[in-house]
C-alpha positions, 0 to 999 in steps of 0.5 A: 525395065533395067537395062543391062550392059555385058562385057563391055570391052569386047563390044565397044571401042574403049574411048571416053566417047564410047563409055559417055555414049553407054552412061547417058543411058544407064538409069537403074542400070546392071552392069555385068563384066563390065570394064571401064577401062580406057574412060580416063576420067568420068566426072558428075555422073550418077549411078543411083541404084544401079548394080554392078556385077563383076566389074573393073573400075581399075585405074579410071577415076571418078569425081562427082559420082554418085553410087548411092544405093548401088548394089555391087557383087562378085569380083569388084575391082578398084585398083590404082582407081581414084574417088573424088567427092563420090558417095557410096551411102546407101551402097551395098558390097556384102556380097562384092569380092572388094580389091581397093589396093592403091585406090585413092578416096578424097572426101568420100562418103561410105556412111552405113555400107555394108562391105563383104569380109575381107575388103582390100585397102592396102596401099590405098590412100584416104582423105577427109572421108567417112566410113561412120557406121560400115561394116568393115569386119576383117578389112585390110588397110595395110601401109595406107596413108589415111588422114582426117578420116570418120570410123565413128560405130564402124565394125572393123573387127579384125581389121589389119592396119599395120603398118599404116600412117593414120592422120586424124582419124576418129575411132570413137565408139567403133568396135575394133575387137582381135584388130591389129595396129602393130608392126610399126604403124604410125598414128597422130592425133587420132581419138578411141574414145568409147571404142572396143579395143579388146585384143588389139595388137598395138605391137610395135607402133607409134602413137603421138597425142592420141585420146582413149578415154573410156576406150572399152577393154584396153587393157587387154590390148597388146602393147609390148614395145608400142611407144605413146607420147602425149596420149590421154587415157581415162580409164576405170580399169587404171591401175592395169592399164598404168601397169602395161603402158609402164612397160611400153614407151612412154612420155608425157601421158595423161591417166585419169580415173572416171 
């Protein structure tokens, strides 16, 4: 029998002893408009297979945790939240309302998660984290600061990364079709191999020692005033990729046929 806890703040005192005296006895939990506001920090605590419905995880930070398997739904909020070594797999947000907006995630684990279109991660900052495999179709990640981070077979069709600072980040074989990584993004050392990239706007941006090798359809991605330095491009379509990138800011690329 799951045991199910409502609108927390107006029942309980928000004090870290009060949310450690609720959490202890949480297995398989729901949550429902729960709030953790005032827990501060919550550290090494799981939450496998519980569900939240409209909860507020906003400025409160976890570290340990472990969400998998969790089912999240309605308005979930992650505002200014901060994740540290927490795993997400097996978590589903398909039906979550997601705002991670300033939320910090270090060495996170949302391989194969499920998101809701239109997942909010702007302004956020992300670290040695991997979203290998989620569906993150029309996310947001604009002005985010995202370092050594796995996109491997990820769907972030339509996602918005402009404005963005990417820091090692592998894109190898993630579908990244209509996405945009314009209006001055700066992208260092970061790998689209095998990745989709059909009407892509790299409009406006900077990439610096970047690898597309086999990247699906670039050259019908937008570059017009993108500059890229130290890029590697092997390609079969070569020829009209040469002809765009000639027109873009260009040193020092690499451009081979298969």
């Amino acid at each position: 029998m799951k045991t199910i806890f409502n609108s927390f703040l107006k029942t309980v005192n928000p004090v870290n002893r009060s949310v450690k005296k609720i959490l202890n006895s949480k297995i398989h939990a729901v949550f429902k408009n729960f709030d953790f506001f005032g827990a501060d920090e919550i550290v090494d605590e799981s939450f496998l297979k519980c569900a939240f419905e409209k909860c507020d995880f906003s400025k409160v930070t976890f570290k340990n945790c472990d969400f998998r398997n969790t089912i999240f739904s309605k308005k979930t909020d992650f505002l200014g939240s901060t994740f540290l070594n927490c795993t997400f797999v097996g978590a589903d947000f398909s039906k979550a309302e997601v705002d991670a907006m300033e939320a910090t995630f270090e060495n996170c684990n949302f391989s194969g998660v499920k998101f809701k279109k239109g997942v909010n991660f702007s302004h956020s900052f992300i670290s040695q984290s991997d979203f290998t495999g989620a569906t993150m179709v029309g996310s947001t990640w604009q002005k985010a600061k995202i370092s050594n981070t796995d996109f491997l077979n990820a769907d972030l069709k339509s996602a918005n990364f402009d404005r963005s600072v990417l820091t090692v980040c592998f894109f190898e074989n993630a579908c990244l079709k209509e996405a945009s990584m314009g209006d001055e993004s700066d992208l260092h050392k970061c790998f689209f191999s095998g990745a989709k990239v059909a009407g892509v706007n790299f409009i406006g941006s900077k990439f610096t020692r970047c690898n597309f090798i086999n990247a699906s359809d670039i050259s019908e991605s937008y570059t017009t005033t993108a500059e890229f330095t130290q890029c590697v491009f092997i390609h079969e379509d070569l020829d009209a990729l040469q002809l765009k990138l000639v027109k873009s800011g260009t040193e020092n690329l690499l451009f081979a046929r298969i």
